[in-house]
C-alpha positions as CSV (number, residue, x, y, z in Angstrom):
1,X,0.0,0.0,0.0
2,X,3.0,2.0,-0.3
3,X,3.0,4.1,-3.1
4,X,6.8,4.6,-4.5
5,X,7.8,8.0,-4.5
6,X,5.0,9.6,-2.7
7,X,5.1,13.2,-2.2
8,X,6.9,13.8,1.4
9,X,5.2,15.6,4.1
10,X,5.7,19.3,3.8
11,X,5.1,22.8,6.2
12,X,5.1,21.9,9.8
13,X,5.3,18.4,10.5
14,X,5.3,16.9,14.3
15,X,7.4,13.9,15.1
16,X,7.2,11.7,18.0
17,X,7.6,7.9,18.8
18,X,5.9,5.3,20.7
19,X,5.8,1.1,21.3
20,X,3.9,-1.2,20.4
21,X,3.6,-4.4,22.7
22,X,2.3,-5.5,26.4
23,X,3.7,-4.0,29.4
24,X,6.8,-5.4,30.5
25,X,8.1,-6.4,34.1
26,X,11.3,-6.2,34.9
27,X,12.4,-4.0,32.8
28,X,15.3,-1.2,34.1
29,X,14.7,2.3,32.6
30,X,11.5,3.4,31.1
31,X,12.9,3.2,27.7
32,X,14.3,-0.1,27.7
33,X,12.2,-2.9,26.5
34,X,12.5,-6.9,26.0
35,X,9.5,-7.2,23.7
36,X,7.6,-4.4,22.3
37,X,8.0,-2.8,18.6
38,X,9.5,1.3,18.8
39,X,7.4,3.0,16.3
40,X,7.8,6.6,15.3
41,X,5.1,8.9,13.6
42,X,5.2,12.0,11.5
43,X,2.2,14.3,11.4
44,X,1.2,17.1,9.0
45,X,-0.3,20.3,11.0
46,X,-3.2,21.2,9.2
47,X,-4.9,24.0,10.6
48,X,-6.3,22.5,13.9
49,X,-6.3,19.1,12.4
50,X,-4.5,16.4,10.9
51,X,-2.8,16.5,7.4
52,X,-1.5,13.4,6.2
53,X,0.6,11.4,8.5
54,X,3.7,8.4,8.2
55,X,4.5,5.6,10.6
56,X,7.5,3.2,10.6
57,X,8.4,0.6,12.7
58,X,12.4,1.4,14.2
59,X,15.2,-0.1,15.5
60,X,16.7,2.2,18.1
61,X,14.9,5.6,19.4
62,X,18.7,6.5,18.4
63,X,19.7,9.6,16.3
64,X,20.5,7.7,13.3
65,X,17.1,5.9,12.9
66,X,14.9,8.9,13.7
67,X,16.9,11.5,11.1
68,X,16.8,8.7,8.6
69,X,13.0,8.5,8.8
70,X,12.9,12.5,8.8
71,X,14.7,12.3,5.7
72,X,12.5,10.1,4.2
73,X,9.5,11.0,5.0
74,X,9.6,15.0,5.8
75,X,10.8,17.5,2.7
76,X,13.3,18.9,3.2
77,X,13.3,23.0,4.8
78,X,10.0,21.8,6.7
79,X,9.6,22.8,10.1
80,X,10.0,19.4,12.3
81,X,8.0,20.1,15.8
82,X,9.5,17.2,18.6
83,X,9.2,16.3,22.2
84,X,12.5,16.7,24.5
85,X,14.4,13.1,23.5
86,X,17.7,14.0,22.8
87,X,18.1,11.9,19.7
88,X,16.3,14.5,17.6
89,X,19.1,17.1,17.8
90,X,21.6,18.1,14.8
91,X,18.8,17.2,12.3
92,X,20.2,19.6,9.5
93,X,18.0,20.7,6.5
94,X,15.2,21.4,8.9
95,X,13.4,24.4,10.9
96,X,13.4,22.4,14.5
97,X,11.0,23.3,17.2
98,X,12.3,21.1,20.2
99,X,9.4,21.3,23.0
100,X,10.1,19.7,26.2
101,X,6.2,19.2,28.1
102,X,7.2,20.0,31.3
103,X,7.7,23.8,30.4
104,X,4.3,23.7,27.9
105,X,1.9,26.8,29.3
106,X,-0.7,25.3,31.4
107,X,-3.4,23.7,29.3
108,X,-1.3,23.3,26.0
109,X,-0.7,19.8,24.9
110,X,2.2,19.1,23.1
111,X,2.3,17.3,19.9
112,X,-1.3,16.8,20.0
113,X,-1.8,15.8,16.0
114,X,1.0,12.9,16.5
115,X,-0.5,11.5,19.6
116,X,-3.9,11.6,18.2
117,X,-2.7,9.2,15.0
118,X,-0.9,7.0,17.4
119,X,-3.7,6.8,19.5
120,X,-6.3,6.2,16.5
121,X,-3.9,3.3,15.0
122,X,-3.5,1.7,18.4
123,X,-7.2,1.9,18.5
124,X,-7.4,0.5,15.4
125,X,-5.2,-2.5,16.3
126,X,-7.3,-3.5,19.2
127,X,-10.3,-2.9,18.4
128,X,-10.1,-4.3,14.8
129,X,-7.4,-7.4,15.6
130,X,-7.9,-7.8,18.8
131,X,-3.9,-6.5,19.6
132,X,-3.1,-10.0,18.4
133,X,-0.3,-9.2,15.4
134,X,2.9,-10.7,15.7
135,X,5.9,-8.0,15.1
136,X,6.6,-9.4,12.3
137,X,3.8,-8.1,10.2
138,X,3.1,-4.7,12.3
139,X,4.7,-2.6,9.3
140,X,2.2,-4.2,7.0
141,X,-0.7,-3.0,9.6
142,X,1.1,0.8,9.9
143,X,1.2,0.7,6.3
144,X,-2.6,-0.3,5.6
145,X,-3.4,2.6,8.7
146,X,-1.6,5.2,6.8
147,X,-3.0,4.2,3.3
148,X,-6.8,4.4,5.2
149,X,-5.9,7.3,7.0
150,X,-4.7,9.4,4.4
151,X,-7.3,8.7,2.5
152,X,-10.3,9.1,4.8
153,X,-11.4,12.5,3.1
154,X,-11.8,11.3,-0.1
155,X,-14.2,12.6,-2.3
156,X,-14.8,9.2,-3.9
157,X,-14.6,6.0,-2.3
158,X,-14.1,3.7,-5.4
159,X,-11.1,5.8,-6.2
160,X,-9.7,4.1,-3.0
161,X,-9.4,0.8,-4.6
162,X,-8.5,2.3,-8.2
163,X,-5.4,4.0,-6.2
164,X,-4.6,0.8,-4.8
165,X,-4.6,-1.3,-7.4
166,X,-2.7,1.2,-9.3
167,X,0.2,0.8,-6.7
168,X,-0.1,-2.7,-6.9
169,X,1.2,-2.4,-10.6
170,X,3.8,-0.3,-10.0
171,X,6.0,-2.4,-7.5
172,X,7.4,-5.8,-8.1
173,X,5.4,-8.8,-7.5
174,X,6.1,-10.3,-3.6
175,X,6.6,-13.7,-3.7
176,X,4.7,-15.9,-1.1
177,X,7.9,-17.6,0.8
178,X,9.0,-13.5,1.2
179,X,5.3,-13.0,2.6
180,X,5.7,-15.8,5.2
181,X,9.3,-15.4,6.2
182,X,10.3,-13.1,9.3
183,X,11.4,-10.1,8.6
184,X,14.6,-8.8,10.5
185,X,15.0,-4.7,11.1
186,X,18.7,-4.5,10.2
187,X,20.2,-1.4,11.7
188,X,22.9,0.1,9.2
């Protein structure tokens, strides 16, 4: 459902990152984890609402995995709005709005467009599949709630699957065995 070369996200864009998973025990720091998928989110400001958004499933909350999803996913000269995690500084080609929560005036909410989306898709996931997706195919599901999502003010609803099956001729053909094996996030 991925369209190749689909225009980037442009103007002001907030970016923030989340998991995906069951709570943990035992677990050190809040940011460790054992078992749950880091997924990060970009989200166009559109007026009060949502534009069109992006999700990815990461690696690393690290500053090489967040700027390479930037990159890909945000033009370039956009204005990238974040929460406090250190990992988003020195991203060059950007205007970067760094806002840390604690020192938000009282009543603002931070990033309010990205947690919305993240909060819709993890809606999505348990109300539609019970939460039962193994990790495996979660970038499948974030790239079905992004295809649906982006598309939910569509004048035309049969244009949904005329986009789709346009995109489905434009990529090469998946094999089955590549559908059914596991696929391993290489980070490099």
């Amino acid at each position: 459902m991925v369209r190749p070369h689909r225009e980037k996200l442009q103007g002001v864009v907030e970016v923030d990152e989340t998991y995906w998973g069951a709570a943990e025990t035992g677990v050190a720091t809040v940011r460790q984890i054992v078992s749950k998928a880091l997924l990060v989110i970009a989200a166009e400001v559109s007026g009060k609402g949502i534009g069109r958004i992006r999700m990815q499933k990461i690696p690393s909350f690290d500053r090489k995995s967040l700027h390479k999803f930037i990159q890909e996913n945000i033009e370039a000269g956009s204005t990238v709005c974040t929460d406090g995690l250190h990992s988003y500084r020195e991203l060059s080609g950007y205007k970067y709005d760094r806002k840390v929560q604690r020192k938000q005036e009282k009543g603002e909410v931070l990033l309010s467009r990205a947690h919305l989306a993240i909060s819709l898709f993890k809606r999505w996931m348990l109300g539609t599949l019970q939460g039962g997706v193994p990790h495996k195919y979660l970038e499948d599901y974030l790239n079905e709630f992004v295809f649906r999502f982006n598309r939910r003010k569509s004048a035309s609803r049969g244009k949904l699957f005329l986009r789709l099956a346009q995109q489905a001729t434009q990529i090469d053909p998946v094999p089955y065995k590549i559908i059914s094996e596991t696929r391993q996030i290489v980070v490099g």
